[in-house]
N, C-alpha and C positions, 0 to 999 in steps of 0.2 A: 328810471331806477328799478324798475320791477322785473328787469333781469338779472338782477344779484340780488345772491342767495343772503337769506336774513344774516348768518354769519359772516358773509364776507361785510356786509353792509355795517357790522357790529366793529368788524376790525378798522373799517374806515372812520365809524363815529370816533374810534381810540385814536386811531392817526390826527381826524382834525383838531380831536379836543387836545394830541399834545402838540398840535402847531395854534393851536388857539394859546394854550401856556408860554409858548417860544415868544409869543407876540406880547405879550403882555396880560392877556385875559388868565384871571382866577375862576378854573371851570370846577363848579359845583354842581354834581348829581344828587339832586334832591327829590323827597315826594312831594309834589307841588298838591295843595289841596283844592277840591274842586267841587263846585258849588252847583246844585241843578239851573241849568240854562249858562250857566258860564265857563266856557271853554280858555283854556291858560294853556299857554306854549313854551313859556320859556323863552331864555335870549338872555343878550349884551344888556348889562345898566353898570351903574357907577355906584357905588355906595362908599360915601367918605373919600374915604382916596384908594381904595379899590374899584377895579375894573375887573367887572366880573360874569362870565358868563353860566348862564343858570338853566340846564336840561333838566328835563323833568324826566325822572328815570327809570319812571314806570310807560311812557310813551315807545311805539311801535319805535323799530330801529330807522325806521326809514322818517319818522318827523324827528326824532332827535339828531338824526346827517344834516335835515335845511335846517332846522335851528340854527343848528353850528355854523354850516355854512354859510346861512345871512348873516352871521356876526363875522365871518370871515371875509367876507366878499368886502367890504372896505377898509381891510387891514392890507399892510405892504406884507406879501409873499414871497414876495423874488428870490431872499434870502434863504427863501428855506427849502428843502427838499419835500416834494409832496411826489406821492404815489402818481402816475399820470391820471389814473380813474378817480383818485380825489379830487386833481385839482380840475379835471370836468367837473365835478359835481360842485368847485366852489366858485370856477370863472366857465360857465357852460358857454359860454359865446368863443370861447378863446381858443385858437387853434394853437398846438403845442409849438414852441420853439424848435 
C-alpha cells in the first residue's frame, strides 16, 4: 500500500467505509483514547443491536484502510461495486473477475 498517495488512500478509506454502511456496519469516526503502553485499533463489534464499525480518526490513512478492510473481508461483497484497488486491498488473494 505505500505506493498510494495518502489522498488517494483517504478516498478509499471513504469508499470502504460506504460499502462497510451498504453491508450493514454503522461506521463511527471517533477519537479513540489511548493509554501509555496500550495501543487501540479500532474495528467491527456489536453493541445492542447495532453493528458497528469504530476507526479511530486520528490514525494514519493507511491503518484506518486494514481496519476497515478486516471488518470487510468476511462480509458478502459481490453485491456491491468496489473500486478494483479497493477490493485488492479487502480480498488481496483474489484475482478480479
Amino acid at each position: 500500500m505505500s505506493e498510494i498517495s495518502e489522498a488517494r488512500m483517504m478516498r478509499i478509506v471513504d469508499e470502504l467505509a460506504e460499502a462497510a454502511q451498504r453491508v450493514g456496519l454503522e461506521v463511527r469516526r471517533e477519537k479513540i483514547m489511548r493509554e501509555i503502553g496500550y495501543r487501540t485499533r479500532g474495528g467491527a463489534c456489536r453493541l445492542r443491536e447495532k453493528n458497528l464499525l469504530i476507526i479511530d480518526r486520528d490514525q494514519p490513512a493507511a491503518e484506518q484502510l486494514e481496519v476497515i478492510a478486516e471488518a470487510l473481508r468476511s462480509r458478502d461483497l459481490e453485491a456491491l461495486y468496489l473500486s478494483p484497488e479497493a477490493r485488492r486491498i479487502v480480498r488481496p488473494g483474489e484475482s478480479p473477475a
